[in-house]
N, C-alpha and C positions, 0 to 999 in steps of 0.2 A: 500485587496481592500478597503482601507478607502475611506470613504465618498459615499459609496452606501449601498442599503438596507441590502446588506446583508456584512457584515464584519467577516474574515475569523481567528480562533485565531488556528496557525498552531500547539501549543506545545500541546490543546485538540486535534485536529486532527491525528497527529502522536502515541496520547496515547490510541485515539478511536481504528486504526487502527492495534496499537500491540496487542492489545486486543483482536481482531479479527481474528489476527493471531494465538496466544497462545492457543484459545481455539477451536478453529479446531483441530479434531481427526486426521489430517494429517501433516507431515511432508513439504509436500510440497503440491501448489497451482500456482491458476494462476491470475494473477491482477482480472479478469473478476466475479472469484469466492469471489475477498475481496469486490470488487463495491456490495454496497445493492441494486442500482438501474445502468440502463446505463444511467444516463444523462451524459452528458460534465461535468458538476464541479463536480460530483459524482466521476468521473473516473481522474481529474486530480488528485480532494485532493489525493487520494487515492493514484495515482502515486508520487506524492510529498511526502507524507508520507514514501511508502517503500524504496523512494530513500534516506531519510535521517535516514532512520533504518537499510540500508546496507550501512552507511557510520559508525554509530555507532555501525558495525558489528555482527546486532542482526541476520539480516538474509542475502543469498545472494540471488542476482535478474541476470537470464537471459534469452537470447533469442535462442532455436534451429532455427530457422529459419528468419534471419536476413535480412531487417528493418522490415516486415511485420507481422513475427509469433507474437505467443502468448507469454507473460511476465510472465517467472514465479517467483513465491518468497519461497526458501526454508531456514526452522530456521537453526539456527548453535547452537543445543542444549541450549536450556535454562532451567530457574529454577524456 
């Protein structure tokens, strides 16, 4: 979002977010558990992020219950 107050830098976001992920005692989770907060740009970055971290195959993202359920994100072994 250049040119508004708040300016969004995605490659800290993605690295806040794996972080996030890594140190959870669990294997798997659900978007709602990586959001710190529910606002709207809390829960987008945050979807932005794990979507470019299962593109870089760190973790994989799905939905049991399709378009409405819950999002989840589980690691694919890391180290």
């Amino acid at each position: 979002m250049k040119g508004t107050a708040h300016e969004d830098n995605l490659e800290e976001d993605i690295a806040e977010i794996w972080k996030r992920i890594t140190t959870m005692e669990k294997s798997q989770m659900t978007l709602g558990e990586l959001c710190e907060t529910k606002q709207r740009d809390e829960v987008i970055k945050t979807l932005i992020s794990i979507l470019f971290l299962a593109y870089e195959n760190k973790i994989k993202v799905y939905q049991r219950q399709f378009p409405y359920g819950k999002i989840f994100i589980k690691t694919i072994g890391y180290t």
